[in-house]
C-alpha positions in Angstrom: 49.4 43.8 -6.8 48.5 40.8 -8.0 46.4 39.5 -5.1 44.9 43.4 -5.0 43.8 42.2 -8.8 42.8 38.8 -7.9 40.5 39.9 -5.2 39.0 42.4 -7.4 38.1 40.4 -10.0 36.7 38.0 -7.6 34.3 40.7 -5.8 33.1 41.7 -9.0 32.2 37.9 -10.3 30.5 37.8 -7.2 28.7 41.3 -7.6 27.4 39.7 -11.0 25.5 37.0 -10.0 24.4 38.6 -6.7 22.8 41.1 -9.8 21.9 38.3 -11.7 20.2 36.4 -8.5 18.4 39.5 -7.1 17.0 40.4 -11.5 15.1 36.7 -11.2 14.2 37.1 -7.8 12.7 41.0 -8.4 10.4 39.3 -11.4 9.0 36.7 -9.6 9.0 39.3 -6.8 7.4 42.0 -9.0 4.3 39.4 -10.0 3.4 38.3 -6.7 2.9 41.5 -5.3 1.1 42.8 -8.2 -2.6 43.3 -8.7 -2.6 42.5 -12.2 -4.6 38.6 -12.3 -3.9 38.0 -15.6 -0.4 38.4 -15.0 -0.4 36.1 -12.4 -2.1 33.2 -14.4 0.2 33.7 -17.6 3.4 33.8 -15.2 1.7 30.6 -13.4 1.3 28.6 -16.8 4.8 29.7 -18.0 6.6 28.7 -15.0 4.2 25.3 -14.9 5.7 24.3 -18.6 9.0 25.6 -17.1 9.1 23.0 -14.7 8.8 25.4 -11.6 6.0 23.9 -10.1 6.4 26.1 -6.8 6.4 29.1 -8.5 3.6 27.5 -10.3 1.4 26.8 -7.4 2.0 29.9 -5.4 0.8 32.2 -8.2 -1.9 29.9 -9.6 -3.2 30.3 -5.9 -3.5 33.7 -5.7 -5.0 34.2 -9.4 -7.7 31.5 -8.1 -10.8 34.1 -6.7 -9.9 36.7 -9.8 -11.0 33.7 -12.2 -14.1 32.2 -9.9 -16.8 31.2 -11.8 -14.9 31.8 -15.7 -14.7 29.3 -18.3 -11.0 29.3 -17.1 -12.1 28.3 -13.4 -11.4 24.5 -13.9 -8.9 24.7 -15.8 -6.9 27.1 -13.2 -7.6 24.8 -10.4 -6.6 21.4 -11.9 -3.3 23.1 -12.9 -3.1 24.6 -9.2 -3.7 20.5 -7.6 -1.1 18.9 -10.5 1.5 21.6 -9.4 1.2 20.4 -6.5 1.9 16.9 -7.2 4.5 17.3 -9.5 6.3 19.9 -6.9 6.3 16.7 -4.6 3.6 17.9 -2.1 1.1 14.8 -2.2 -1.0 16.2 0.9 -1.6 19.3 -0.7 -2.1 17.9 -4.3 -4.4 15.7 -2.9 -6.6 18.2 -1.0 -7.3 20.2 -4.1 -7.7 17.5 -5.8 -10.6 16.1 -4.0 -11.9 19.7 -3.8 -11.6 20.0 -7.5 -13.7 16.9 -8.0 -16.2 18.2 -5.6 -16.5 21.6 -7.4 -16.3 20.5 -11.3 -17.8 17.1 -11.6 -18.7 18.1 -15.1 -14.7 18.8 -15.9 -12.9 17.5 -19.0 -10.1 16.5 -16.3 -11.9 15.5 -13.5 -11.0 11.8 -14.8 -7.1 12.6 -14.5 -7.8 15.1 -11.1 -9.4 11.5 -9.6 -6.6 9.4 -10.8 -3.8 11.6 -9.6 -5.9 12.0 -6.1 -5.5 8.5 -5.8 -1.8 8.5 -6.8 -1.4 11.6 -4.2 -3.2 9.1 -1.2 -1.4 6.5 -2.5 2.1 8.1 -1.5 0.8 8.9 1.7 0.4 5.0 2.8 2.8 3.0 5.0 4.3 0.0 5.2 2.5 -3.3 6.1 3.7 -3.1 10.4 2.2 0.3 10.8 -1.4 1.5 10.3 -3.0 0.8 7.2 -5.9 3.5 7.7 -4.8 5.4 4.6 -4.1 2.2 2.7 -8.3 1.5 3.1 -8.9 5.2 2.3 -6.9 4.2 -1.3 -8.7 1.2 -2.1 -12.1 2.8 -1.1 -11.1 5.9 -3.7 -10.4 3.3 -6.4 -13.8 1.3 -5.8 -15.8 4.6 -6.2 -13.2 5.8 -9.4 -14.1 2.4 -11.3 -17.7 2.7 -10.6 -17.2 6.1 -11.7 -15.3 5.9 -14.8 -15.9 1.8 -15.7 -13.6 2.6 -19.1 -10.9 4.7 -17.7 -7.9 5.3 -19.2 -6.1 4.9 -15.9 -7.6 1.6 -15.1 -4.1 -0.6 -15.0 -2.3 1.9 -12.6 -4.6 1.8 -10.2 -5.6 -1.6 -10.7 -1.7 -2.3 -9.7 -1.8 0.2 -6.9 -4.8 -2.1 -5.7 -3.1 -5.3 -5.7 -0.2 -4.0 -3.9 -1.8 -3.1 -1.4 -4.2 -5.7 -1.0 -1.1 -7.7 -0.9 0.4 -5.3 1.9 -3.0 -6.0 4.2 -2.6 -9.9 3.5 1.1 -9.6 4.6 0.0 -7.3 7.9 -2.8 -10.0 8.5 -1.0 -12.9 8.4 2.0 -11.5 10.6 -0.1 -10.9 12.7 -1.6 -14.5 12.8 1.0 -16.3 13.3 2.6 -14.0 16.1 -0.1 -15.7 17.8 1.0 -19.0 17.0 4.9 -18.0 18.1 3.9 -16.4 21.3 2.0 -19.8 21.8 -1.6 -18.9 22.2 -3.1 -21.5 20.0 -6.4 -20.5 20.0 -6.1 -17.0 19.0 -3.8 -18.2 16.1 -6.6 -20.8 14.8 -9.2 -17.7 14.8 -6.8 -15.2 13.3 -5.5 -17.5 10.5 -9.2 -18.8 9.5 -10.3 -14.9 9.3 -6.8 -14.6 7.1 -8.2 -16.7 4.7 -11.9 -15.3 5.2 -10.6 -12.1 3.9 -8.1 -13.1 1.7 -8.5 -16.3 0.3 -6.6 -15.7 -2.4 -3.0 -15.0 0.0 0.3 -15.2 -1.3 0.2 -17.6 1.9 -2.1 -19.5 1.6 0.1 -23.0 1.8 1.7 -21.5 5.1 -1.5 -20.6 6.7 -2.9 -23.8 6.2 0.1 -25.4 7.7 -0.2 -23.1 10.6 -4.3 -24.4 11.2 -2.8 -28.0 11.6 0.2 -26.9 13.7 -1.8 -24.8 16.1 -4.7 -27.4 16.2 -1.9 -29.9 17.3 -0.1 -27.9 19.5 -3.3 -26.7 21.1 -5.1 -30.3 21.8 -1.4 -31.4 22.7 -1.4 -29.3 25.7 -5.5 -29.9 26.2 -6.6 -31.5 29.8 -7.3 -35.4 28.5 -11.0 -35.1 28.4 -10.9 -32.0 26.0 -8.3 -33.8 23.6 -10.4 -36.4 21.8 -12.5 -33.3 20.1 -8.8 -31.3 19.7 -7.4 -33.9 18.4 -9.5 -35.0 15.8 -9.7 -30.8 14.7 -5.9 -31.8 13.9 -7.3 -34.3 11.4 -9.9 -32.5 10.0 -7.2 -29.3 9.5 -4.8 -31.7 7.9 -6.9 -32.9 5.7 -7.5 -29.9 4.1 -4.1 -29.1 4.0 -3.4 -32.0 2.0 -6.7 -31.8 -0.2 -4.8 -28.4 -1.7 -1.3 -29.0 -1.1 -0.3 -32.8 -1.4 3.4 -32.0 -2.0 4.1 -29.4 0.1 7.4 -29.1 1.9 5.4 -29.1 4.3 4.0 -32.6 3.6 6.0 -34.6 6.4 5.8 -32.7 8.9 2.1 -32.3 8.7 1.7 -36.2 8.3 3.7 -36.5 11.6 0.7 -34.2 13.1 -1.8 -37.0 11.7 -0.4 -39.7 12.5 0.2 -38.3 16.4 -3.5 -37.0 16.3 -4.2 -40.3 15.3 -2.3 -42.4 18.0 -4.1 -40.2 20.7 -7.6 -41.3 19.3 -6.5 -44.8 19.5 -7.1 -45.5 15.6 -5.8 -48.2 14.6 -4.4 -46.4 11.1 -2.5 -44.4 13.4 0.6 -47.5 13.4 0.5 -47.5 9.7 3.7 -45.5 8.2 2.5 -42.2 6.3 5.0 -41.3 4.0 7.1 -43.6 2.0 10.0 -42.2 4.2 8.5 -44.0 7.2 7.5 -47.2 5.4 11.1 -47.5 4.8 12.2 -46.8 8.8 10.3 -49.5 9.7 11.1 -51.7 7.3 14.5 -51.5 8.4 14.0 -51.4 12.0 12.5 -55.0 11.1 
């Protein structure tokens, strides 16, 4: 008996919310299929402050055509592309955002709708080893928002969202430099490193790229035929000289003067037997 009671109870718990379930399910439900367009956009904007930003987008999509061309047109729209976003669908969002720019560039929130088009293309990038097409498309979009909007009050975010990735273009450009410079082909490296620093020349790596021009210059008039080396070698100098100019104590510093002085000793320069460091003053003074 009591299982017969347990059971009971437990089908009619289960009746309840199936009830309750299928009462919420029939509103929303009862709204979409209705023709009533006013309806639609009231039960949008409630379920937009209600956090429901599904529901939200679904029914602010079909109210859309009934309000074309009303002073509620814009307004309909922007809250259409930001449901969007805030339901976590940044392709979407950022395709009605872009059209809503298009269509109301007179707007009171075309500012925002172009700030959170950027934030929406922004999600979409990758990381610095795969391709950075959409991190250009970004960068381009915030170029055209500043000129745009010089004052805007969004100018910080996206100025951050610039320098990161700017910063994630130097890191992919300078990876790929210096694979050149492991895999050996000392050439390619000295041309991919010197357009590093063309087009940033600001790089978080800066010091190692410059290390990397003296290392490949050496390496590559190191394995020269002897009549190309006097030119190869004294590109070494010339590269470790700038290196130095910039960073005089680098960690870098010995091994670079090592470089020199070997650069050096192939030219026949005299300098080339004086110690460079005050590490190697001492070696010799001992070895005497």
């Amino acid at each position: 008996m009591c299982r017969i009671m347990i059971r009971y109870y437990g089908l009619l718990l289960a009746a309840g919310w199936l009830l309750l379930a299928s009462g919420c399910t029939t509103q929303y439900d009862k709204i979409l299929k209705s023709a009533d367009y006013e309806l639609k956009y009231r039960a949008a904007k409630d379920y937009y402050h209600a956090g429901k930003y599904e529901r939200a987008a679904t029914l602010f999509d079909q109210a859309g055509m009934f309000y074309r061309g009303t002073k509620q047109d814009d307004s309909l729209h922007f809250l259409l592309a930001k449901s969007y976003y805030l339901w976590g669908d940044v392709y979407t969002a950022e395709y009605y955002f872009e059209q809503f720019r298009t269509t109301f560039p007179r707007s009171l929130f075309v500012e925002e709708a172009t700030a959170l088009r950027i934030k929406s293309l922004y999600a979409q990038t990758h990381r610095y080893e795969l391709d950075q097409t959409p991190t250009y498309k970004v960068l381009t979009a915030i170029e055209e928002f500043f000129y745009n909007f010089p004052a805007t009050q969004y100018k910080e975010e996206c100025s951050k969202i610039k320098e990161d990735l700017e910063q994630r273009l130097d890191e992919k450009q300078y990876e790929s430099a210096k694979l050149y410079y492991h895999i050996e082909n000392y050439k390619a490296a000295t041309t991919a490193l010197r357009t590093t620093l063309k087009d940033h020349p600001n790089s978080r790596y800066r010091e190692e790229i410059l290390y990397l021009l003296v290392a490949s210059a050496y390496k590559y008039a190191e394995n020269s035929f002897r009549h190309l080396q006097k030119d190869r070698f004294q590109a070494v100098i010339d590269e470790y000289y700038n290196f130095i100019s910039e960073y005089p104590d680098s960690k870098y510093r010995k091994e670079v003067d090592r470089m020199n002085a070997g650069a050096l000793k192939e030219l026949g320069d005299e300098t080339a037997a004086m110690p460079e460091t005050e590490e190697e003053k001492e070696e010799q003074i001992d070895k005497k």
